[in-house]
C-alpha positions as CSV (number, residue, x, y, z in Angstrom):
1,X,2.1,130.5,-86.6
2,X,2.5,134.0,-85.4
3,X,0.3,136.5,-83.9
4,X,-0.5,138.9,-86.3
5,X,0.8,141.6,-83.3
6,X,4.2,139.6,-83.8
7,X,5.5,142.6,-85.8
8,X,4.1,145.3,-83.5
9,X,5.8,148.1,-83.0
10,X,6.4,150.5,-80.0
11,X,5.2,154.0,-80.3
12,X,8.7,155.3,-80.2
13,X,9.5,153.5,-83.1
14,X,8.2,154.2,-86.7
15,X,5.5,151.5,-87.7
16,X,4.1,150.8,-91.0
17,X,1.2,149.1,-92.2
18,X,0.2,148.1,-95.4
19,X,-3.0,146.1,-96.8
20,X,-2.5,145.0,-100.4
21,X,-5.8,145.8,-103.0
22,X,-7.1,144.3,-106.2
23,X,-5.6,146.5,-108.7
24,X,-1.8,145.9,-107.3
25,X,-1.5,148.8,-105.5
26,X,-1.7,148.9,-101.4
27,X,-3.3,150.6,-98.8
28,X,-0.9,152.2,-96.6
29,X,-0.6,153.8,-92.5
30,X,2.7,155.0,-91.1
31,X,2.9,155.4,-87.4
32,X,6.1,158.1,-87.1
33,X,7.2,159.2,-83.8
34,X,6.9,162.8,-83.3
35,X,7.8,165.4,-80.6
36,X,6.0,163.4,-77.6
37,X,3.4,162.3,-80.3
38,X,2.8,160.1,-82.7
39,X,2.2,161.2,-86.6
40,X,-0.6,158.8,-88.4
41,X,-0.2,159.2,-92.3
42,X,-2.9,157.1,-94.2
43,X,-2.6,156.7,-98.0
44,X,-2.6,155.0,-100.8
45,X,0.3,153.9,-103.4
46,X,0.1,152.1,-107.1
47,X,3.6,152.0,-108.7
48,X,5.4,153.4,-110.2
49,X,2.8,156.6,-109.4
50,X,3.8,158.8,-106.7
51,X,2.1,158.0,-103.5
52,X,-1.4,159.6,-102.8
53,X,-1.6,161.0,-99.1
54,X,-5.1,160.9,-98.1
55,X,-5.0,161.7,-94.5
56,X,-2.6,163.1,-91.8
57,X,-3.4,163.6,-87.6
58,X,-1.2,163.4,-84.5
59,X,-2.2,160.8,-81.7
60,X,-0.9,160.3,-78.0
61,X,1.2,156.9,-77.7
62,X,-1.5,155.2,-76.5
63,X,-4.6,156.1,-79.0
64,X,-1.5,155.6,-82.1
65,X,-1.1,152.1,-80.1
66,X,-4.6,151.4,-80.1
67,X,-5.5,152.4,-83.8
68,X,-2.6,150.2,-84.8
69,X,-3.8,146.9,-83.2
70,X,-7.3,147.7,-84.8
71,X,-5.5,148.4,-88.1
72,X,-3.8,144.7,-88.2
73,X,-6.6,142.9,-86.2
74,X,-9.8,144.0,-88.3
75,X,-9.1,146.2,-91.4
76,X,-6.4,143.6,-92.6
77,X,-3.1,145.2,-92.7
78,X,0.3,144.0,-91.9
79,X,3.9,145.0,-90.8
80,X,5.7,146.2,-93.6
81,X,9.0,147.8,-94.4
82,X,8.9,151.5,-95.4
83,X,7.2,151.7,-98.5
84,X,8.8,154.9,-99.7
């Protein structure tokens, strides 16, 4: 069985996460590479409505490496392909 890390991503690399909910829609959190930094975008997304951006900051590698592996290990999300 693989780890759920299997799918991790370097921070040079964009990275998305995605946690599905109860009303068919998904939680989402992109990890995009960005000038030396690393843009986290956390949303939300029910089709066929346009995505809802709820939050945007800019981490070093490291912290957007961090927050990721506490993303997938205890708020339940997983690798994804690009949502949008």
């Amino acid at each position: 069985m693989p780890s759920p890390l299997s799918h991790a991503a370097p921070a040079s690399s964009p990275c998305w996460l995605v946690r599905p909910r109860s009303d068919g829609g998904c939680d989402y959190v992109s990890f995009l590479p960005l000038h030396g930094a690393v843009e986290m975008r956390e949303g939300s997304h029910l089709p066929p409505q346009m995505p809802l951006l709820k939050r945007r900051r800019h981490l070093a590698a490291d912290e957007a490496d961090a927050c990721r592996r506490l993303l997938q290990l205890e708020a339940g999300f997983r690798h994804s392909d690009p949502l949008f």
